[in-house]
Each structure stands twice: as C-alpha cells, then as structure tokens.
Backbone as CSV, one residue per row, in Angstrom:
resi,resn,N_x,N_y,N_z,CA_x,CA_y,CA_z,C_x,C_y,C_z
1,UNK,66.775,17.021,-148.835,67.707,16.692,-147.782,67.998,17.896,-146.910
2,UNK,68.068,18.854,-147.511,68.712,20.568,-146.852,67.049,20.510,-145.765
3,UNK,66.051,20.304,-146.221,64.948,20.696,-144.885,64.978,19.705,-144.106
4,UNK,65.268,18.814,-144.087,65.529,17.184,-142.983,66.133,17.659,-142.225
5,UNK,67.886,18.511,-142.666,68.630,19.213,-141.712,68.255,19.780,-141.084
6,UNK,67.748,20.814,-141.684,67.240,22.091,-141.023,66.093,22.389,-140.017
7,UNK,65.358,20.684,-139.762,64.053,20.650,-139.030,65.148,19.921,-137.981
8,UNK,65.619,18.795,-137.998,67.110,18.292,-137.079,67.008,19.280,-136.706
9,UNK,68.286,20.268,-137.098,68.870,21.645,-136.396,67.845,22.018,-135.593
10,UNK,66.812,22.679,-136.155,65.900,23.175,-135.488,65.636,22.653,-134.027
11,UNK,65.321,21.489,-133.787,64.329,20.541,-133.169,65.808,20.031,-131.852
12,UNK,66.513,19.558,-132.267,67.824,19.701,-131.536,68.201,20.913,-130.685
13,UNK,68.348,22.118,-131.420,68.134,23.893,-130.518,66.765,23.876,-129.684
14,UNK,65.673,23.403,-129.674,65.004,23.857,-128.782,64.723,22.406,-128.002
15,UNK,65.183,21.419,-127.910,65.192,20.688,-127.374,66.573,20.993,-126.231
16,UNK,67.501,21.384,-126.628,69.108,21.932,-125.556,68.167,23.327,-125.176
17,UNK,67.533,24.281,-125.566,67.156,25.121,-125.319,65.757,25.029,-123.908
18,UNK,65.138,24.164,-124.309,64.019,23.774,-123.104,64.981,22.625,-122.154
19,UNK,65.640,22.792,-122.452,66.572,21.404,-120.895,67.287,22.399,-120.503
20,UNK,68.135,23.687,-121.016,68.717,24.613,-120.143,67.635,25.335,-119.053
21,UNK,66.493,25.736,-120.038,65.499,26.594,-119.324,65.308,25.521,-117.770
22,UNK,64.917,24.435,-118.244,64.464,23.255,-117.131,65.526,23.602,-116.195
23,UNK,66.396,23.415,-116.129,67.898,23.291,-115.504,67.808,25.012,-114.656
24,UNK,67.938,26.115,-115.258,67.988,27.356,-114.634,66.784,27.435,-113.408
25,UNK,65.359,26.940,-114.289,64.353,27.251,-113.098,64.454,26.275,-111.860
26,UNK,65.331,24.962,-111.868,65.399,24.145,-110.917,66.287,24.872,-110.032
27,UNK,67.281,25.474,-110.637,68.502,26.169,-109.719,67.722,27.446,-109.260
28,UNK,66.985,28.446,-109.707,66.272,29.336,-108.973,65.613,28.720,-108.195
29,UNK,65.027,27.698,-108.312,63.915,26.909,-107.286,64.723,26.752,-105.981
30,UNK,65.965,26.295,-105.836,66.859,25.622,-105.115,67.084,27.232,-104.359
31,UNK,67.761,28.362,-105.453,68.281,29.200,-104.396,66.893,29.445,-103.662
32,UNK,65.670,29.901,-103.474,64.804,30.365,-103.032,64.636,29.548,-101.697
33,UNK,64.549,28.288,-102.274,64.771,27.018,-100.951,65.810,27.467,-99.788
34,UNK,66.610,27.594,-100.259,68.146,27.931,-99.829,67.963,29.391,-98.815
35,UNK,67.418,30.326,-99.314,67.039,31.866,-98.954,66.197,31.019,-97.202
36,UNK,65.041,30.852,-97.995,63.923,30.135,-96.977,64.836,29.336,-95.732
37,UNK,65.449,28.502,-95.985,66.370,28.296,-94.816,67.028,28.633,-93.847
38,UNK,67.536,29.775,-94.539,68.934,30.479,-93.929,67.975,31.328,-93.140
39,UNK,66.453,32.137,-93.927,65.942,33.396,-92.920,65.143,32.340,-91.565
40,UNK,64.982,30.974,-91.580,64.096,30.300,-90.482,65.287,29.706,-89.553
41,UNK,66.629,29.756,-90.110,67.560,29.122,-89.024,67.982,29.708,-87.983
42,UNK,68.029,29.811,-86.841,67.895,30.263,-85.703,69.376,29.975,-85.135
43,UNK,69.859,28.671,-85.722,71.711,28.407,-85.043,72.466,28.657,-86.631
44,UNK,73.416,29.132,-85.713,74.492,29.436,-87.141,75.076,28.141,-87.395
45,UNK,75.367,28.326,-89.012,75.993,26.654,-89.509,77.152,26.241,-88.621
46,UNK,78.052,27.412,-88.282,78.979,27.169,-87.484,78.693,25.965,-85.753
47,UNK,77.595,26.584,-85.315,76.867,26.116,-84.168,76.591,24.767,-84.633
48,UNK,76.206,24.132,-85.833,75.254,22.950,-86.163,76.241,22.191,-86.329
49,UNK,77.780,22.664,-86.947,79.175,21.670,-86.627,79.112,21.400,-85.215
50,UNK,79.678,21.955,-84.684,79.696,22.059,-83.621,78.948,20.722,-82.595
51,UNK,77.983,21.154,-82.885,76.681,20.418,-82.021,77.120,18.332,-82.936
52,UNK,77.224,18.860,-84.025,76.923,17.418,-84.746,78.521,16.654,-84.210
53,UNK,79.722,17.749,-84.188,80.694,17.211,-83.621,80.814,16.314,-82.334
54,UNK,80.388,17.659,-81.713,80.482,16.638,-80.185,79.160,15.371,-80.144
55,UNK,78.475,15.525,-81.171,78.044,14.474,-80.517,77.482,12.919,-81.627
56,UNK,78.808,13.450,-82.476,78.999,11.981,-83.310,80.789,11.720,-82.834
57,UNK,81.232,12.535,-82.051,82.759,12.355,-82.002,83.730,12.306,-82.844
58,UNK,83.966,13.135,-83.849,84.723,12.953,-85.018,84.377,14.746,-85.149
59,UNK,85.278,14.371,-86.555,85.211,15.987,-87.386,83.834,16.216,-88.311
60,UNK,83.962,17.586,-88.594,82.773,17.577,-90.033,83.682,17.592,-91.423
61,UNK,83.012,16.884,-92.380,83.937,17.090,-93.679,82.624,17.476,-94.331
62,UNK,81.943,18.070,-94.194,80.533,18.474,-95.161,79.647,18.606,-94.603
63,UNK,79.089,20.219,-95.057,77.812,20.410,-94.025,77.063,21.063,-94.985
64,UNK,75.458,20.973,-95.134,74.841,22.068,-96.165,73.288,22.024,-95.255
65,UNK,72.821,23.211,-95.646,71.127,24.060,-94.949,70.452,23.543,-96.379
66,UNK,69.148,22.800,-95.763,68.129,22.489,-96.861,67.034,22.746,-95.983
67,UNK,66.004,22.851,-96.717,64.725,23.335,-95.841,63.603,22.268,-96.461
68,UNK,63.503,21.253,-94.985,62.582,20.039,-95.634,61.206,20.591,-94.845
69,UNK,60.656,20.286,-95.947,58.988,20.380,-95.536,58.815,21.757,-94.254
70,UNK,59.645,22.941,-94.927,59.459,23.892,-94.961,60.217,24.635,-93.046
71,UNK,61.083,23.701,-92.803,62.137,23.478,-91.898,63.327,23.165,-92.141
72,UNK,64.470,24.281,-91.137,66.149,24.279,-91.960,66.389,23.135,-91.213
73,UNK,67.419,22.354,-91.662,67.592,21.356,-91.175,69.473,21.288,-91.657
74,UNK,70.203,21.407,-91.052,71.807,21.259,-91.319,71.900,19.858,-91.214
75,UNK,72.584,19.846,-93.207,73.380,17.686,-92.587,74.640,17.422,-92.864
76,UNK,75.465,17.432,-91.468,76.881,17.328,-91.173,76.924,15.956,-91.070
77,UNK,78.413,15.978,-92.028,78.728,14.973,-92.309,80.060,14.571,-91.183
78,UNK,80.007,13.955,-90.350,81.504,13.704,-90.098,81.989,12.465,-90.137
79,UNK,83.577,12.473,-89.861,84.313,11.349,-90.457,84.874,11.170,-88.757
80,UNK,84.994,10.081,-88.484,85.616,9.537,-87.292,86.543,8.182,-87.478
81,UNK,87.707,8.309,-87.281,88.930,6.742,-87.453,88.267,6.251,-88.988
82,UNK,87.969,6.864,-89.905,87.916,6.385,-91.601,86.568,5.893,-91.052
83,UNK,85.400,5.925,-90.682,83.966,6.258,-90.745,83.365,7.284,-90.878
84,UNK,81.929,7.654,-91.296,81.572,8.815,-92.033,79.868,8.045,-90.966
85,UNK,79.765,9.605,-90.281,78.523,9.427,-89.476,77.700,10.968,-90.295
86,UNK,76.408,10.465,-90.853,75.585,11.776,-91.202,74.767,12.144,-90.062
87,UNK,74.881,13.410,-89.555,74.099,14.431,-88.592,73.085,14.811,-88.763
88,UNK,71.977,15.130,-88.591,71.086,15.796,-88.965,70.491,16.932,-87.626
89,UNK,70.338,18.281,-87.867,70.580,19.242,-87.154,69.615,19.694,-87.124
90,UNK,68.561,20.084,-86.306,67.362,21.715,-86.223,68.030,22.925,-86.354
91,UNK,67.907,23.601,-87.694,68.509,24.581,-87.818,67.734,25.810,-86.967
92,UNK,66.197,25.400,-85.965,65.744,26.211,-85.268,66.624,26.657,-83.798
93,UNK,66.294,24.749,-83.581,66.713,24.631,-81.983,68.027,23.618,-81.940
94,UNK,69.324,23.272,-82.443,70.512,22.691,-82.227,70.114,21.208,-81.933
95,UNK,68.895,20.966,-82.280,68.831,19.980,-81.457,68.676,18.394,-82.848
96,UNK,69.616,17.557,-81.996,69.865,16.565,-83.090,68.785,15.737,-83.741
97,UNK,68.467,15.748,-84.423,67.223,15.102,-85.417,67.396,13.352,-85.367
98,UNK,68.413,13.415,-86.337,68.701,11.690,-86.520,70.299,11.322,-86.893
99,UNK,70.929,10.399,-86.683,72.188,10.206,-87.372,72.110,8.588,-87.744
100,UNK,73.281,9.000,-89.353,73.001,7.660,-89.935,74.579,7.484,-90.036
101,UNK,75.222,6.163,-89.173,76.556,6.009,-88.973,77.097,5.129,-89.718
102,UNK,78.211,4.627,-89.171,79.138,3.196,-89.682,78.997,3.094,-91.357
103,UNK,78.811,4.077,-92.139,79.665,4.137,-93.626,80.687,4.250,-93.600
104,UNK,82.063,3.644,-94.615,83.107,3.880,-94.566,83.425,4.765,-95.312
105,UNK,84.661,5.320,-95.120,84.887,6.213,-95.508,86.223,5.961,-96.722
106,UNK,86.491,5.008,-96.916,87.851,4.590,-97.621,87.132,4.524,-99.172
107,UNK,87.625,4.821,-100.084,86.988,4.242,-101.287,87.697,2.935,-101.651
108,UNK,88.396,2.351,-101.297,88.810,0.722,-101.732,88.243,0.262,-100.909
109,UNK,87.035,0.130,-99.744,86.693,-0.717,-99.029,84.980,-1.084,-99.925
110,UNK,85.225,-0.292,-100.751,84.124,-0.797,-101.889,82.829,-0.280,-101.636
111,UNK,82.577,0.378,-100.622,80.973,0.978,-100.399,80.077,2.408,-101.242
C-alpha cells in the first residue's frame, strides 16, 4: 500500500509540476508578444483611446496592445448610455480596423 502512495504522490508532483511549467512558458510567450507590440506601435495607447473614443462616442472602460499576426493592434472597449462598443485600433497608423457594437453592458439584462 505505502508504494501505491508513493507512485500517487509522485505522479500527482509532476503532473502540478509540468502544468506550472506549461503555464510560466505561456506567460513568457505572452510577455514577448506583448514586448513585440509595444516596440511596432507607432500611436501611444493613450492616442488609440482617444481615436476609439471619438469615434464610437462613449468612454473607454478597457483597453489592451496584442500583436495579431505580427501587428499591434489596441482593443478599446467603450461603454456608451449602458452599451459596450469594441474598437479595434492600428497601433501603427490610428487608424480604425473594425468595431463590434450594441452589447449590453448591464449584467441583469442577461447577455
């Protein structure tokens, strides 16, 4: 019975042990992504509010730099009268990509 445990134990530790490892190299993966973004973005995040503001008409409540297919791309979120319009930004050239609107923004309206 004591080696049943002890192969358990075992097998359990490197099983939490290879899902942390998994987990750390995804988050290095991410910052590097993250690095790659920030050195190809050409408008400051500040600028990409901005831009996504005026031209979804509302505020930003969330903005983050991801670098798709090897382009920064800022996606501001804003909220207008309890709607939530997503922005999508050229983090080269300010210039608006796509927006995906009319989500609500209430959590009792069930969406």
């Amino acid at each position: 019975m004591g080696e049943k445990l002890s192969f358990i134990i075992v097998a359990v530790t490197a099983a939490a042990l290879a899902i942390a490892m998994l987990y750390a190299s995804q988050e290095m993966l991410q910052d590097v992504n993250d690095a790659v973004a920030i050195k190809q973005a050409k408008i400051s995040l500040t600028q990409a509010v901005s831009y996504a503001e005026r031209h979804a008409h509302g505020k930003a409540a969330r903005v983050e730099l991801n670098d798709e297919h090897g382009e920064p791309v800022y996606r501001v979120r804003i909220i207008n009268a309890g709607k939530t319009t997503d922005v999508h930004v050229d983090g080269k050239t300010g210039r608006i990509l796509s927006m995906q609107g009319d989500q609500t923004d209430d959590p009792l309206a069930g969406s």
